[in-house]
N, C-alpha and C positions, 0 to 999 in steps of 0.2 A: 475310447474305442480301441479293442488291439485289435495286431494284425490278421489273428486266427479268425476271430469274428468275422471281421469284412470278409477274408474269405473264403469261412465257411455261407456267409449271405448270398457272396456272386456264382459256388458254385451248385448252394444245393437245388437250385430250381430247373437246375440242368439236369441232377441225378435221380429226382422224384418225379420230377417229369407232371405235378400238379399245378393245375393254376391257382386254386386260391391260396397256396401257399405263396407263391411267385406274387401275386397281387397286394396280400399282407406283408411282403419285402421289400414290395417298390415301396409302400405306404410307410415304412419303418425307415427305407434307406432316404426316403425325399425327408422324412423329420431328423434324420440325423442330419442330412445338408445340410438343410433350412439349419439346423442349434449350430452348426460350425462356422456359419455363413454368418448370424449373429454374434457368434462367439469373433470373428476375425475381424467383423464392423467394430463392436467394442475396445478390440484391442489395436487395434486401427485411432478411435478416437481416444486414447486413455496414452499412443503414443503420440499424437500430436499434443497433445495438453502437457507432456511430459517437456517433450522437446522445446517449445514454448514459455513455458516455467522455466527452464533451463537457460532460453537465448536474455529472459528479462535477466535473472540473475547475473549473466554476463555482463551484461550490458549497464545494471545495477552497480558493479563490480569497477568496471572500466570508469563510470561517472566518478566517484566515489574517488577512486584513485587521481581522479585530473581535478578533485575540487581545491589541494590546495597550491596548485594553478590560477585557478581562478581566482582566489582566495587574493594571489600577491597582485595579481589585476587592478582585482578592486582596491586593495589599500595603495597601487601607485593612483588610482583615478582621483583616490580620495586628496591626496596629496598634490594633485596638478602635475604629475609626473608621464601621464598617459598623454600622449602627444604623438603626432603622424604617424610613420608607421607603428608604431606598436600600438599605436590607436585600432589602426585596421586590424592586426592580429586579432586585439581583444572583442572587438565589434565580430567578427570573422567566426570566434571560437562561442562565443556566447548565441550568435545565432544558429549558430550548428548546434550546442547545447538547444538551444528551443524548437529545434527541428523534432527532434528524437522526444521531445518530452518532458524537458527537465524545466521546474517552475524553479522562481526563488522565494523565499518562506521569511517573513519578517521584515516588517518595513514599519516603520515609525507610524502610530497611531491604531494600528491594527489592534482587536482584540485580543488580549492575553491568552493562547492555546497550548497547555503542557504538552499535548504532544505533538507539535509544530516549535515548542520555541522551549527553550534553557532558561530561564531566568538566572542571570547571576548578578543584580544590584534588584532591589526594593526600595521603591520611595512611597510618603504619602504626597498627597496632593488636597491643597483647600479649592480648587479652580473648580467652579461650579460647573465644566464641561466633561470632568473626570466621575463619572458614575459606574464605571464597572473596572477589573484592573485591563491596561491597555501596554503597550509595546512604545515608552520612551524613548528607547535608544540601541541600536544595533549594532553590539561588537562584532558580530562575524553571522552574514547568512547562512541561515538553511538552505537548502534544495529537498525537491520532491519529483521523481520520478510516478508519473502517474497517482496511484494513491499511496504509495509507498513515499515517506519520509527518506530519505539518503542521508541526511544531517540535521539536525534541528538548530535551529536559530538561536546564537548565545543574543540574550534580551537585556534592557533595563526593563523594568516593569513599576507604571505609576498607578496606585489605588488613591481612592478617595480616604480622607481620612477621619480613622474610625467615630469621631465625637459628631463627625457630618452626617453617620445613619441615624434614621430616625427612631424608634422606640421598636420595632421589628424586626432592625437587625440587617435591614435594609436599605438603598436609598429610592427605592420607588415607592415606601408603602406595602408589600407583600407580606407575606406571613415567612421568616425564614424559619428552617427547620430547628429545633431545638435538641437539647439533651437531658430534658426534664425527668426522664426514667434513670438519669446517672446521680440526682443529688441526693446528697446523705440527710434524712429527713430522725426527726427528734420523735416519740414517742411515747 
């Protein structure tokens, strides 16, 4: 809407001096309201969502940056080295880390999840409790900030092994999916 517009709107029902003109103005100038009015509610909600996105990122940003903090935590805990006060520090920092949101991602026995965990060793396994691949051993946690990953967890990862599936390629019995349209067949 220019400025000529509005007002040529506000003053022609003054110089015509008709009302159903003046009536079809109000009825035009109330529908341009009403669209600016929706127009500033949208952009009203499209900068909160902005703004928003923006404070997680930070805040994404900031974890990220203090994980490998944490990081020397846990390898003094693992070592018996985390004792009184720096006990409290760690106990201190980490609950404040689970204030805000931050999970930890990998923990021995866990389901095998590429995008929650790194694998970087592969074993098989004959242990008849090993039927899917799973999370043997944890060189360094993930975190996850809400559903956002932050780091992915470096894994060992133990599968069952292959001679233990059954004739489908499975160890329940399903039907696993095949590649029977890729073999070179004789004719």
């Amino acid at each position: 809407m220019t400025k000529e517009r509005v007002s040529s709107w506000l003053t022609a029902p003054f110089e015509s001096g008709s009302t159903d003109t003046s009536a079809s103005r109000v009825a035009e100038l109330t529908e341009d309201l009403q669209r600016l009015g929706a127009e500033y509610a949208n952009y009203r909600k499209r900068a909160e969502r902005t703004r928003r996105a923006a404070a997680e990122q930070a805040h994404a940003r900031l974890i990220t940056a203090l994980l490998p903090a944490l990081d020397t935590l846990d390898r003094a805990e693992q070592h018996g080295e985390l004792t009184g006060p720096l006990r409290a520090v760690a106990d201190t920092f980490q609950d404040a880390l689970a204030k805000v949101g931050v999970v930890p991602v990998g923990q021995v026995g866990d389901r095998f999840d590429p995008a929650q965990h790194d694998a970087v060793e592969h074993h098989h396994s004959t242990a008849a409790e090993v039927l899917e691949p799973v999370v043997s051993r944890v060189h360094r946690r993930g975190y996850r900030l809400g559903a956002h990953i932050l780091r992915p967890a470096l894994v060992a990862v133990t599968e069952p092994e292959p001679e233990l599936l059954d004739p489908t390629g499975t160890t329940d019995g399903t039907v696993a999916e095949s590649d029977s349209g890729t073999e070179d067949r004789e004719g």
